[in-house]
Phi, psi and omega in degrees: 000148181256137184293173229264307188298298217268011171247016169266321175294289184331293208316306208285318170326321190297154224006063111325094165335126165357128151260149177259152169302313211272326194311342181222167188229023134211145169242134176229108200262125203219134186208123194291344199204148174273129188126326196292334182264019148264328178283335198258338171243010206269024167292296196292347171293304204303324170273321157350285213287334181307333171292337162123356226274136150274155187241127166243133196254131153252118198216114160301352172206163154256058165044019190288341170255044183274338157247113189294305175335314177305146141279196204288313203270324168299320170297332173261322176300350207255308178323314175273336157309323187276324194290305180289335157282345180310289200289311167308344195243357147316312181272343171276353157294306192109016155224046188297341177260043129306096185302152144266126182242145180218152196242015163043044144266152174350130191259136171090304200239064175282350189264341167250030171204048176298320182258019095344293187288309158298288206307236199001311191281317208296309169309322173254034143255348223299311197253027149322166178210321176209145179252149164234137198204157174260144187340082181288012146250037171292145192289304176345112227264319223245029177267287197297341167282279197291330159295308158321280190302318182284322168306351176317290191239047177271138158281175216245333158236041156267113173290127183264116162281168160213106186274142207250157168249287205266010151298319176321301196287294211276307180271119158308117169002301175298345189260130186313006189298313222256125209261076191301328189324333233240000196265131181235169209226150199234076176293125166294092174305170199297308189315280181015289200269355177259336179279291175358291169321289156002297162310295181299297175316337184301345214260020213308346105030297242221332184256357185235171165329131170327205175265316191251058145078015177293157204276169193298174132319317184230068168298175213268329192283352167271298184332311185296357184288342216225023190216013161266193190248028187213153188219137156284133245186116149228121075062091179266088146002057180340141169258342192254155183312155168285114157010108177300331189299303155003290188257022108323323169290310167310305191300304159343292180307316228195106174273336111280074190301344177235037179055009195301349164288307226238014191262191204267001194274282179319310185269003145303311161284335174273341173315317194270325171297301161332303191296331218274307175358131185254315182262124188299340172224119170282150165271334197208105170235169197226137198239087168287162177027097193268325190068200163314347165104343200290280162006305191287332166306317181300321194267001179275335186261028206224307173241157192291301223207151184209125183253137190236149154201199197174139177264042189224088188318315198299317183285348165279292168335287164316325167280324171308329163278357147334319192071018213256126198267003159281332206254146167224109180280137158187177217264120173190151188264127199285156036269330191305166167093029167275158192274157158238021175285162166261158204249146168253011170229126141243156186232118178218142201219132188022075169210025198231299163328011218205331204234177205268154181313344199248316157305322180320283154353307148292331190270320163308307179249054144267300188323311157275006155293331204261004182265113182286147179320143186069352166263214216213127173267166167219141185210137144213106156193191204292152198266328173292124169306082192301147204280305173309356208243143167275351155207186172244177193325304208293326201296342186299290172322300189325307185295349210223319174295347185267359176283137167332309190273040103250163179218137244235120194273312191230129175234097168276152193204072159267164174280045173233309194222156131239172199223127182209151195244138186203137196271071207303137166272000000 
C-alpha cells in the first residue's frame, strides 16, 4: 500500500517533462556510496545504456560507516562487501559491463576531502558529454560533498543532472529548497523497473538490520521512493558565465562554428527576427556577441549605423571584412562594450543563456540604458538547453519580460528559438 507521503510525491511528479535518453554518448555516474546511483538512476543508466550511451560508475567511499557500531577491521569488511554488491547489483541491471572506479575516500566524511574528490573526477569526467551527481542540496553531508565537486570538475561541455535520494524522505514537497523548474522525468518500462528491483535487492547490506539489531538503512518507507515507476532528473546549471576560451577554442577550429551564413536554422531565425523589426528604420543599433556579422549585415540594411561587437578577435575580424561602411565592429566583453552614443535597436541574440546572474543582469541594464525612450529590445534563442549556458531560452525570455522599462511588442514561440521584441517605456 502506498503511503500518504509518497502519493503527495506521485502528485507533485505528474507533467514533469521528459529527460531523453538517446541524446548522449558517455555518461558518467558519480555516487557518494554504492547504491546510491541504482536508487536514484537506474532506469535512465538502463535506457542510457540501452541507446548505445556508454556507462561509467564512479563511488566516492565504500560506503563502510554505514554502521557507527562497527570497528575498524569490521568498517572495512562492511567495505568490501559493498564493492561486491556493487558489481552484483550492476549485472542485474544490464550494466555489468560498466566500469567502476572507485575512489576509497571516507565514508560520513567527504566534506572534507573535497579537493580530493574534485582532483580525481576532473579526470574521469574530462570526455563525458553528460554527468549524474547526487543532488547537491540532498540533506545527506556525503550528497551534498560529492555533487558540489562533480559540478567543479564537469568539463565545460558536459550536461550536468542531478539525482536526489534522502531528499525524497527529509524534505517536504512543498519546499522551496528543490528546484522543480529544472526537473525532467524518467517512465521506468515494466523491464526497467523490474532489473531495478532486482538491482535494489543486491544491496543486502542495506536492506536488513544493523549489526547490533538497529533498523536498516533502507527501511521499507524510504524504499518506496524508489520502487515507483518514473525517476527525477534536475537539470544542474552552470553558476558561473561560459568560458571565452570556450568559445575561442570553436572558432580556433571552425571559423563559423554555429553556421550562421548558410545554415537553414540560422537563416530562418533571422528571416523572423527581421520580419518581427516594429520599425522599418533605425536610426542607430547596437549588436553584443555579432559573431561573424551575418545578422549585423541584415541589420545594416535596416539602420544607418550599427555598432556590433564580440569577445572573440576571430568573430570581429570576419564582421569587419563585410566591408559595409555603416557597421563598426570591435572586440569587447559582455555585461561591457555598449557605445555611449544611445541606440534605438539593441539586439541580443543566443548570447544571455551563456552568462552568469550578475552578467545577466548587468548586460540587461546596460542594454536598457543604451536604449532611448522607444527603442526595441530584441532576444533571440535556441530553445535547447547548451551544455555552456547557466539557464535556457525560456528562464532568459522570462527574466527580461519581467523588467519594469519594458514592454512587450512581439512574442514568437517556435520549436526551436524564441523570439520577442520589447519596447523601453
Amino acid at each position: 500500500m502506498t503511503s500518504a507521503t509518497e502519493q503527495r510525491w506521485a502528485g507533485r511528479l505528474a507533467g514533469i517533462r521528459a529527460f531523453d535518453t538517446t541524446v548522449y554518448r558517455r555518461v558518467v555516474v558519480v555516487a557518494a556510496h554504492p547504491d546510491d546511483e541504482t536508487l536514484g538512476a537506474s532506469g535512465v543508466l538502463q535506457a542510457l545504456h540501452q541507446h548505445g550511451c556508454r556507462v561509467d560508475v564512479v563511488v566516492a567511499s565504500d560506503g563502510e560507516a554505514a554502521f557507527p557500531v562497527l570497528g575498524p577491521g569490521e568498517r572495512a569488511a562492511l567495505g568490501r562487501r559493498r564493492r561486491r554488491e556493487l558489481a552484483d547489483s550492476l549485472r542485474e541491471q544490464g550494466l555489468g559491463d560498466s566500469a567502476v572506479h572507485w575512489l576509497g575516500l571516507p565514508d560520513s566524511g567527504l566534506t572534507d576531502h573535497t579537493d580530493e574528490l574534485v582532483a580525481a573526477l576532473r579526470d574521469l569526467l574530462a570526455d563525458a558529454d553528460c554527468c549524474l551527481l547526487p543532488w547537491p542540496d540532498d540533506p545527506h553531508p556525503d550528497h551534498s560533498a560529492v555533487g558540489k565537486a562533480v559540478l567543479a570538475a564537469a568539463p565545460v561541455t558536459a550536461h550536468c543532472w542531478s539525482y536526489p535520494i534522502w531528499m525524497w524522505h527529509w524534505t517536504a514537497e512543498e519546499s522551496a529548497e528543490i528546484p522543480w523548474r529544472h526537473a525532467h522525468r524518467h517512465t521506468l518500462s515494466s523491464a526497467e523497473l523490474g532489473r531495478k528491483s532486482a538491482g535494489i535487492k543486491a544491496f543486502v547490506s542495506q536492506l536488513g538490520p544493523g549489526p547490533d539489531g538497529c533498523a536498516p538503512i533502507l527501511p521499507a518507507d524510504v524504499l518506496e521512493h524508489f520502487t515507483r515507476d518514473s525517476e527525477v532528473l534536475f537539470r544542474e546549471p552552470r553558476r558561473q558565465s561560459a568560458p571565452l576560451d570556450r568559445f575561442r577554442e570553436l572558432y580556433a577550429t571552425n571559423p563559423d562554428p554555429w553556421r550562421t551564413e548558410d545554415g537553414w536554422y540560422e537563416r530562418r531565425k533571422r528571416a523572423a527576427l527581421l520580419a518581427a523589426l516594429p520599425c522599418e528604420r533605425y536610426r542607430h543599433a547596437v549588436e553584443p556577441a555579432c559573431g561573424v556579422g551575418a545578422l549585423t549585415a541584415q541589420l545594416a540594411m535596416r539602420a544607418d549605423k550599427v555598432d556590433a561587437f564580440d569577445a572573440v578577435p576571430e568573430a570581429v575580424k570576419a564582421t569587419r571584412k563585410l566591408g559595409l561602411p555603416n557597421i563598426t565592429a570591435t572586440e569587447a566583453v559582455l555585461p561591457g562594450g555598449f557605445p555611449d552614443e544611445s541606440a534605438d535597436l539593441v539586439v541580443l541574440s543566443e548570447i544571455l543563456y551563456y552568462l552568469s546572474d550578475e552578467d545577466l543582469r548587468k548586460t540587461v541594464d546596460n542594454a536598457i540604458a543604451c536604449l532611448a525612450p522607444g527603442g526595441d529590445l530584441v532576444l533571440v534563442h535556441w530553445r535547447p538547453w547548451a551544455p555552456e549556458a547557466t539557464r535556457d531560452a525560456t528562464e532568459v525570455h522570462e527574466l527580461v519580460s519581467e523588467r519594469p522599462e519594458l514592454t512587450t511588442l512581439v512574442e514568437h514561440r517556435d520549436e526551436e528559438f524564441l523570439l520577442d521584441v520589447l519596447r523601453r517605456r
